[in-house]
SERO-4910 file (N, C-alpha, C, O; in steps of 0.05 Angstrom, whole numbers):
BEGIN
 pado doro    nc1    nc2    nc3   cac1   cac2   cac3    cc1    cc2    cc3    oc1    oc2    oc3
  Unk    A     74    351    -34     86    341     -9    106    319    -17    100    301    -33
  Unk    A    133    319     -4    152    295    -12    141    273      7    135    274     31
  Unk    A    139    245    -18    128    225     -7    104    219    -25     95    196    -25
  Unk    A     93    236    -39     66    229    -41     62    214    -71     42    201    -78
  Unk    A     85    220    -84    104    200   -107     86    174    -98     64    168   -109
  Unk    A     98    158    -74    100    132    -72     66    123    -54     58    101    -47
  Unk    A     51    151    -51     28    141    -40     16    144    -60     -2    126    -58
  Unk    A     12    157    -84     -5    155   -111      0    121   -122    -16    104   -130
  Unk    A     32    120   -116     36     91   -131     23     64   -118     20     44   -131
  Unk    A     14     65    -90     -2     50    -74    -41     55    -81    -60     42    -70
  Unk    A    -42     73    -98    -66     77   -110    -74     68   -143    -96     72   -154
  Unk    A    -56     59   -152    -51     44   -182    -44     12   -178    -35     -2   -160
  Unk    A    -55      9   -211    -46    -18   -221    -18    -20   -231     -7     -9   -250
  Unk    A     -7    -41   -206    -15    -71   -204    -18    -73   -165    -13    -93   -153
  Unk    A    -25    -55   -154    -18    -51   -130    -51    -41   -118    -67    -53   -105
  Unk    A    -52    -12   -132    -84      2   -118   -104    -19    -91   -118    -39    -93
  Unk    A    -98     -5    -75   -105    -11    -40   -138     -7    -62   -149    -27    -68
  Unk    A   -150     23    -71   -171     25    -65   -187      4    -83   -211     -4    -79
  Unk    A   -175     -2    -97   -192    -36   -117   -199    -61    -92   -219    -76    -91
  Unk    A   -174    -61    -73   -174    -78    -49   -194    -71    -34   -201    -88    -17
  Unk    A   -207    -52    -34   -220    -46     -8   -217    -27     19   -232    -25     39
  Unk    A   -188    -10     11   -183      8     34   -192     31     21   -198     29     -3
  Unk    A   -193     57     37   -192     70     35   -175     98     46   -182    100     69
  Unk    A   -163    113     43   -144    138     38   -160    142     68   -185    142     70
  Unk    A   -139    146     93   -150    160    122   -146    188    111   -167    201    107
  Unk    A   -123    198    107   -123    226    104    -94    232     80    -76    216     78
  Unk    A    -95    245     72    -76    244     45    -42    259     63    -19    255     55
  Unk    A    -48    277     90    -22    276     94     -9    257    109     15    254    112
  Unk    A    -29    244    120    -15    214    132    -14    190    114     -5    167    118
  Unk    A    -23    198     99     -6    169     70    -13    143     84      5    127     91
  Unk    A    -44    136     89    -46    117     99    -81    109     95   -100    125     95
  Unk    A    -81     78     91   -103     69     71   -125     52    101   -111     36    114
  Unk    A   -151     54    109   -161     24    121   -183     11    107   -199     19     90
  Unk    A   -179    -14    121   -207    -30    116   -212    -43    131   -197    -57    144
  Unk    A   -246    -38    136   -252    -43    167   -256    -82    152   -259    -92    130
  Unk    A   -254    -89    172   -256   -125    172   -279   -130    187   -297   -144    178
  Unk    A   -281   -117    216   -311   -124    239   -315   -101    244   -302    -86    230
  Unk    A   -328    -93    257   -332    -78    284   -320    -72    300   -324    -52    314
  Unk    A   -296    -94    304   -280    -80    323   -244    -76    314   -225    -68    328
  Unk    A   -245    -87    285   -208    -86    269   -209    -72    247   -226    -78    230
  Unk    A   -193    -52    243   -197    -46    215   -159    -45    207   -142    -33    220
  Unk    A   -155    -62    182   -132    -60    180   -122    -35    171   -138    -18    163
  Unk    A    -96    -30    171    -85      2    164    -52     -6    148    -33    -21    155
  Unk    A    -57     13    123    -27      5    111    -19     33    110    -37     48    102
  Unk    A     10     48    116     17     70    115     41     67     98     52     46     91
  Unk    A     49     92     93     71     99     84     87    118    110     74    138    116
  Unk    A    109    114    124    115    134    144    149    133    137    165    114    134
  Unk    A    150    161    137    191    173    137    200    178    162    222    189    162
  Unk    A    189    175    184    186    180    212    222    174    211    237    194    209
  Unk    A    232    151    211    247    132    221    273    133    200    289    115    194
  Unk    A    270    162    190    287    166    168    292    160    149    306    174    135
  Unk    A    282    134    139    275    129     99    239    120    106    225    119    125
  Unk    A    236    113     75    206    105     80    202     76     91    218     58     85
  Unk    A    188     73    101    173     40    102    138     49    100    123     68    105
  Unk    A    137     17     87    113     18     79    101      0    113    111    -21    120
  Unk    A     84     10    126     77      1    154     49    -14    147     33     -2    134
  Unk    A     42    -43    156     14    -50    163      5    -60    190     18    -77    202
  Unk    A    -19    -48    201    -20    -59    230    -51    -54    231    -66    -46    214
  Unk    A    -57    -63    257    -87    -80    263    -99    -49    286    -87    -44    307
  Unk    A   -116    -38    279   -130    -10    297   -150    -26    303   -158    -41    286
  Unk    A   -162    -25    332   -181    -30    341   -193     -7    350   -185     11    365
  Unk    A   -214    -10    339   -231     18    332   -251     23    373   -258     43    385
  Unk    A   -252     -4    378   -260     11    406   -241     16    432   -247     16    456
  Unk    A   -215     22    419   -195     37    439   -194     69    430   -178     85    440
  Unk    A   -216     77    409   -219    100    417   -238    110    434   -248    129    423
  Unk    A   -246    108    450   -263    117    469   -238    117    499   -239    134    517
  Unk    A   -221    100    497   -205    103    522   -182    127    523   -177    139    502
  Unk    A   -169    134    545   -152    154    550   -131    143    532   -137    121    522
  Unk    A   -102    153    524    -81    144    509    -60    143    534    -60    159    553
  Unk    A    -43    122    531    -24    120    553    -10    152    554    -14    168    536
  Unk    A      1    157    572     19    190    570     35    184    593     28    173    614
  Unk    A     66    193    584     78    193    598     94    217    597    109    222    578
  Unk    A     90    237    622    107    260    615    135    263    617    148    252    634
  Unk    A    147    281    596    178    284    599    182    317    602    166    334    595
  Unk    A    203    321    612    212    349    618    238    348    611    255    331    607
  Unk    A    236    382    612    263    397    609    274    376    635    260    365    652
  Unk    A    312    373    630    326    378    609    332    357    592    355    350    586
  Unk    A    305    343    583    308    323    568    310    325    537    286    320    536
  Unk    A    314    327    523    300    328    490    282    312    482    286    296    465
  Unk    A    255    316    497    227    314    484    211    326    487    211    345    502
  Unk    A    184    315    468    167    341    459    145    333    482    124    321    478
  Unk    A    160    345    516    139    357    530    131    322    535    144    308    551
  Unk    A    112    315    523    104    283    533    105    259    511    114    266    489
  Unk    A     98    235    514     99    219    499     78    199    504     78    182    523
  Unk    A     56    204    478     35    186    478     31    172    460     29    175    435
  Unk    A     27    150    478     18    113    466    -12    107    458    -26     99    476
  Unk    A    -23    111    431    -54    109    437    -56     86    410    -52     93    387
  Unk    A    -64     51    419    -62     38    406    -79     38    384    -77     20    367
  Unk    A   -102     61    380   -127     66    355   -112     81    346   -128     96    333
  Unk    A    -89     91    344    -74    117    329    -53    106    305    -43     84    309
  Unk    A    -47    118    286    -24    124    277    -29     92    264    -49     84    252
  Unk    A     -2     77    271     -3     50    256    -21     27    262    -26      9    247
  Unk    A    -32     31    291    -44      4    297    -39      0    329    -25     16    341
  Unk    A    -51    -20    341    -43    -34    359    -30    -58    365    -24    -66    388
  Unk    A    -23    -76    336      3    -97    334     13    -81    306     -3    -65    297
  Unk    A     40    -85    293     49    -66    270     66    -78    264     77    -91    282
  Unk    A     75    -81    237    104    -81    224    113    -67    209     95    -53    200
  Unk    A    139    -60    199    147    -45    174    166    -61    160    183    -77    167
  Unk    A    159    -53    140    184    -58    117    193    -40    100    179    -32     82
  Unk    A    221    -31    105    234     -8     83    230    -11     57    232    -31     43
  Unk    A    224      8     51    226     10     20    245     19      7    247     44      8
  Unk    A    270      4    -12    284     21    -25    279     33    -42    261     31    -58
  Unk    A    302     54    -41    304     79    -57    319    104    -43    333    120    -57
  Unk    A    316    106    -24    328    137     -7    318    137      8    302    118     13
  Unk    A    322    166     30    322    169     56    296    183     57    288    191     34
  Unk    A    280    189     78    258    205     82    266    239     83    286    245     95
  Unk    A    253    256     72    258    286     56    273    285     32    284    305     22
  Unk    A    273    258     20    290    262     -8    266    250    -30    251    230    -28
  Unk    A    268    278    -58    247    255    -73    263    234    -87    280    232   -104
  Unk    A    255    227    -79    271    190    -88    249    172    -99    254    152   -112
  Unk    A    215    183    -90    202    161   -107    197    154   -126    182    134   -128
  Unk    A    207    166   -146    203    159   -174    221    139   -188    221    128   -210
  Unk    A    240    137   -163    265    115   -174    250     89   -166    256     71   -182
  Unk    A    225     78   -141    209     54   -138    199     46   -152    176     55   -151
  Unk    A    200     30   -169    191     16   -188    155      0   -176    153    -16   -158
  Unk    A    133      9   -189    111     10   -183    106    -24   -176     86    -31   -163
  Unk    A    124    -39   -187    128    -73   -190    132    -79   -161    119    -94   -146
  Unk    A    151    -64   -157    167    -75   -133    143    -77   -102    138    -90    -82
  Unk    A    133    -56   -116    108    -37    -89     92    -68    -88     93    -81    -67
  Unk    A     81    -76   -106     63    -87   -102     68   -110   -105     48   -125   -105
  Unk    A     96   -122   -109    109   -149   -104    108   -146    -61     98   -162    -43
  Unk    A    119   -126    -59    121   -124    -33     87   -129    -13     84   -146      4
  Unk    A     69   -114    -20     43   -111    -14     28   -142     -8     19   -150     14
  Unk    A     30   -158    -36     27   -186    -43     41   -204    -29     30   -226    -25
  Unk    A     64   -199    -19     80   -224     -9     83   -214     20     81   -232     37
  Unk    A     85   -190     28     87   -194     51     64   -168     73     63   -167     97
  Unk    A     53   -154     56     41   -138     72      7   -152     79     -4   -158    101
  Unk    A     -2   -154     49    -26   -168     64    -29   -186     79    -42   -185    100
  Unk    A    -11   -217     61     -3   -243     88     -7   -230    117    -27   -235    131
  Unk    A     17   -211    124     12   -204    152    -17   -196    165    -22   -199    189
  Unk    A    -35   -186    144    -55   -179    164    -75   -200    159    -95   -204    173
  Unk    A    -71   -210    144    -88   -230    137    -92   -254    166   -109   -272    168
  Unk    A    -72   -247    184    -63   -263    201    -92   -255    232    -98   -270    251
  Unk    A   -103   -223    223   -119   -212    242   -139   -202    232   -142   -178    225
  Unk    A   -161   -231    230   -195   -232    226   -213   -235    247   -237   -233    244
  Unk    A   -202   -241    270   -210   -235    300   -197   -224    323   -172   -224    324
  Unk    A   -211   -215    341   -206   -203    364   -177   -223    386   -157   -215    399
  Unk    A   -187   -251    381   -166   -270    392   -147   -267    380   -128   -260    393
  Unk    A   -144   -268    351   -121   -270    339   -103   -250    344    -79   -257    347
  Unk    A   -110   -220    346    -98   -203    358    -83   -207    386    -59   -204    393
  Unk    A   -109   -214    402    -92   -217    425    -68   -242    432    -53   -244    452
  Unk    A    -71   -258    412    -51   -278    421    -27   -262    404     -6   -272    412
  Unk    A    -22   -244    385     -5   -235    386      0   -206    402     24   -200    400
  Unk    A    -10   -195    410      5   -179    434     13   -202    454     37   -205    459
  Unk    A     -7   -218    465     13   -228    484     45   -244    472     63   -241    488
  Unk    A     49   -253    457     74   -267    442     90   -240    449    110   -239    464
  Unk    A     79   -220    436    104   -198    427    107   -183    460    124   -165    459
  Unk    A    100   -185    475     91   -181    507    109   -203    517    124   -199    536
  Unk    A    109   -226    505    126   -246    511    163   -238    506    180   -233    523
  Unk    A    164   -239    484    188   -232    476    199   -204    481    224   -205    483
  Unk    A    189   -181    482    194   -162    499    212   -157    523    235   -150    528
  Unk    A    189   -166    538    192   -176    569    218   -197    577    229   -192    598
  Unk    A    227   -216    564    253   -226    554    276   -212    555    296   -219    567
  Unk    A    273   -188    539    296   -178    531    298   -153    542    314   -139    530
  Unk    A    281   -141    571    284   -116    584    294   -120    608    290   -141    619
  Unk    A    302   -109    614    324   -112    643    300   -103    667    308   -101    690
  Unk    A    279    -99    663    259    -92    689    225    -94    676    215    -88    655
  Unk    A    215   -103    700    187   -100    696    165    -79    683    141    -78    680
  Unk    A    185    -65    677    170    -33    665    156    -40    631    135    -33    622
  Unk    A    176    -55    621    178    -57    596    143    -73    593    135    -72    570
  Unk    A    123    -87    611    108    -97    616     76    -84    612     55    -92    602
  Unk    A     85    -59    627     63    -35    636     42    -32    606     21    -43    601
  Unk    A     55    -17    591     36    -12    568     21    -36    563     -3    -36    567
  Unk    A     37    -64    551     23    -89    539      3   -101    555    -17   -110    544
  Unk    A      5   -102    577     -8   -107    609    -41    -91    602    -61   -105    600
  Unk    A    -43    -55    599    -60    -46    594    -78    -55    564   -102    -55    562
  Unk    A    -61    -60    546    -73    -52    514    -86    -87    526   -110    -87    531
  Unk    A    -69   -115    529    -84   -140    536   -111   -133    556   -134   -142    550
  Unk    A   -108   -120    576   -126   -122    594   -158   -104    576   -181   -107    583
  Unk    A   -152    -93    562   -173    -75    551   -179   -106    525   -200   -119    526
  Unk    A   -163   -109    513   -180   -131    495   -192   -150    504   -213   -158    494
  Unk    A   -176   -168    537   -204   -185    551   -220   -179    554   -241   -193    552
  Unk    A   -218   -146    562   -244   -140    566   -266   -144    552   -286   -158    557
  Unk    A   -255   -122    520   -276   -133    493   -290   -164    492   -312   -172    484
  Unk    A   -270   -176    503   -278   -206    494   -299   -224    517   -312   -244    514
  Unk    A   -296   -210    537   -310   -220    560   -309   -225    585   -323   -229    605
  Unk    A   -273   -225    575   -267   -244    607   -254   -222    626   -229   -219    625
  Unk    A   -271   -208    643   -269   -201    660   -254   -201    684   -250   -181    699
  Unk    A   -244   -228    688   -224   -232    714   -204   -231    697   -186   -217    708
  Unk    A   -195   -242    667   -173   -240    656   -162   -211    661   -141   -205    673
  Unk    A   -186   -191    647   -180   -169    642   -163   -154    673   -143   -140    673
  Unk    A   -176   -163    693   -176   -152    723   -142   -160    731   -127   -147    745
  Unk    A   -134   -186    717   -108   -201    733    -87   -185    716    -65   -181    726
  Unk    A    -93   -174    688    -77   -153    670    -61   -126    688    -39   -115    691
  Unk    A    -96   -126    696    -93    -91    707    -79    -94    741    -77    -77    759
  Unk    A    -71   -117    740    -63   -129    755    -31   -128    756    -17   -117    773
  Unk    A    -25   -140    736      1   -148    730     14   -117    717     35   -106    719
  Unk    A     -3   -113    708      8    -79    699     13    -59    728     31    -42    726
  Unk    A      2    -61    745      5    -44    778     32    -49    788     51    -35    794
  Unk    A     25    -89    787     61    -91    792     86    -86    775    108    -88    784
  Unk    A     81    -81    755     99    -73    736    109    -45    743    132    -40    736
  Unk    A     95    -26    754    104     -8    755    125      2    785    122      2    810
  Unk    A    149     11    761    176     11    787    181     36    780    173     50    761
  Unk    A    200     43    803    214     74    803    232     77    779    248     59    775
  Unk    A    232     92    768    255     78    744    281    107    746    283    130    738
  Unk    A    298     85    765    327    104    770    353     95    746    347     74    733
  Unk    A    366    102    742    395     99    726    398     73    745    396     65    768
  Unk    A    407     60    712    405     65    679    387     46    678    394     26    665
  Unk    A    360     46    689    341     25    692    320     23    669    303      5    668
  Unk    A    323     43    652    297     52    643    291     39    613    300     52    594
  Unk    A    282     23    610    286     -4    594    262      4    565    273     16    547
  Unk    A    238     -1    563    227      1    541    211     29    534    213     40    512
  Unk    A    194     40    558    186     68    549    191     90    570    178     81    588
  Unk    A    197    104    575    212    116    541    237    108    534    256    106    551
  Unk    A    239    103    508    258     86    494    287     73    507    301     90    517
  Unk    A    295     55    508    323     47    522    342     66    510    363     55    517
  Unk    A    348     86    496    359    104    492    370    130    511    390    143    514
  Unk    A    344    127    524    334    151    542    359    151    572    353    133    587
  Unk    A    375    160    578    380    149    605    387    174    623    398    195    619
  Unk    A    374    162    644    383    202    671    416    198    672    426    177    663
  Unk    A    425    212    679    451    214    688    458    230    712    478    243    717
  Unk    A    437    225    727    441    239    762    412    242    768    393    246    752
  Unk    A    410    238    799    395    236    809    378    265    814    357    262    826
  Unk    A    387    298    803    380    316    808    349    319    803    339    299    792
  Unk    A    333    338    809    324    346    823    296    341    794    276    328    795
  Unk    A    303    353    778    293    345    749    292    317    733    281    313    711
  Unk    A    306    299    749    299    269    738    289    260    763    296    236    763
  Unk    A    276    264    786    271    255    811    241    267    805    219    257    809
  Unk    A    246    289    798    208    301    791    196    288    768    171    288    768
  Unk    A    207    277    751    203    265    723    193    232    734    172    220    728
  Unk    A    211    224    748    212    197    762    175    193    778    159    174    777
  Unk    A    174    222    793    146    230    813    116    228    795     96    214    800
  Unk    A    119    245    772     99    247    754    101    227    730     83    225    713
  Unk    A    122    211    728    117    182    718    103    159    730     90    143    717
  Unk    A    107    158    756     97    143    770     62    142    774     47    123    772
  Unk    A     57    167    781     33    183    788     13    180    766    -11    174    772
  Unk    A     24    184    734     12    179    722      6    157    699     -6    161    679
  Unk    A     20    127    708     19    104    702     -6     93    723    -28     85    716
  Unk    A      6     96    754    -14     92    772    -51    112    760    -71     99    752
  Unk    A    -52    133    763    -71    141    754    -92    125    728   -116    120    729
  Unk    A    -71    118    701    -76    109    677    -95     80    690   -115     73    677
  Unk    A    -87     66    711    -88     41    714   -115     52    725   -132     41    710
  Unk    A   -127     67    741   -142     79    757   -168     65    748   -185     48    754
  Unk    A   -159     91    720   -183     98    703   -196     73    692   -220     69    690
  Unk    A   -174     54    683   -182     29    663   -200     20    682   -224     21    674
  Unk    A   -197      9    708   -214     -3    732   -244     12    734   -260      5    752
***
């Protein structure tokens, strides 16, 4: 498999995750955890998603698998695949970063040009620091709310709110506080707006934009709505 160059090299000295303590999730997702509690387990990936590699680390909280995954459906005549789901126990994490790795683009073998040094200069200075940052459940949540902060800043509508609103309101929960959790699922209800041209700010992507009110972005608009409201339902 191309890629797997630079995930062997994340399994050697001067770097090897598994001497650290992670362990290999699955060898075609190129991605290592280590549980910390009961309820964090950190996660370091390798992903070409985004067209070269980055090496990704982020914080899974292992009891957001039991909940639904956000879903938001898309339709023809859009170019996507059918829907788009947010599930913060998935993939990278529920807070995340990346950092590129040079060498080339993602589908090119290029890893043999990474110098095994570099991997684990990188790992050392800036991948673990980062998680090192999330050894509790608070610590987490004071960073979604920050990055919930700065977000919300920089989106032209309340939408951009909805997801962070749910993923916060599920960690008060974990933690206890109950009315917190309730004023979330709260603030997430009002967050949710009709989203007409060119309103449509963080998900799905500010990229995304209708270009007429026809008949197929008005039904898209119907079953977006329906099923944000629903999502909020269930959390309650």
């Amino acid at each position: 498999m191309v890629g797997e160059g630079i995930a062997d090299l994340l399994e050697a000295p001067p770097v090897d995750l598994r001497a650290r303590g992670f362990r290999r999730v699955t060898r075609a997702r190129r991605a290592w955890d280590k549980r910390i509690s009961d309820d964090i387990v950190w996660r370091i990936s390798i992903d070409g998603s985004a067209g070269r590699w980055e090496i990704v680390a982020g914080v899974v909280l292992t009891f957001f698998d039991a909940v639904r995954p956000f879903t938001t459906l898309i339709r023809a005549p859009y170019d996507w695949d059918e829907e788009v789901v947010r599930n913060p126990s998935a993939r990278h994490g529920c807070v995340s970063i990346a950092w590129p790795v040079e060498g080339g683009r993602s589908g090119l073998p290029w890893s043999h040009r990474v110098p095994n040094a570099r991997l684990a200069r990188l790992v050392e200075e800036e991948v673990l620091p980062y998680l090192a940052r999330f050894l509790s459940l608070m610590a987490v949540l004071d960073e979604l709310l920050a990055t919930r902060d700065r977000t919300s800043s920089k989106a032209r509508g309340d939408s951009a709110r909805y997801f962070a609103s749910c993923e916060i309101a599920l960690l008060k929960w974990r933690l206890g506080d109950i009315a917190g959790a309730e004023a979330e699922l709260d603030r997430a209800a009002q967050s949710i707006v009709r989203l007409e041209y060119p309103s449509i700010t963080l998900w799905p992507p500010s990229a995304w934009r209708a270009t007429s009110d026809d008949d197929e972005t008005l039904k898209f608009v119907e079953v977006t709505l329906g099923e944000q409201k629903a999502y909020i339902a269930d959390l309650r």
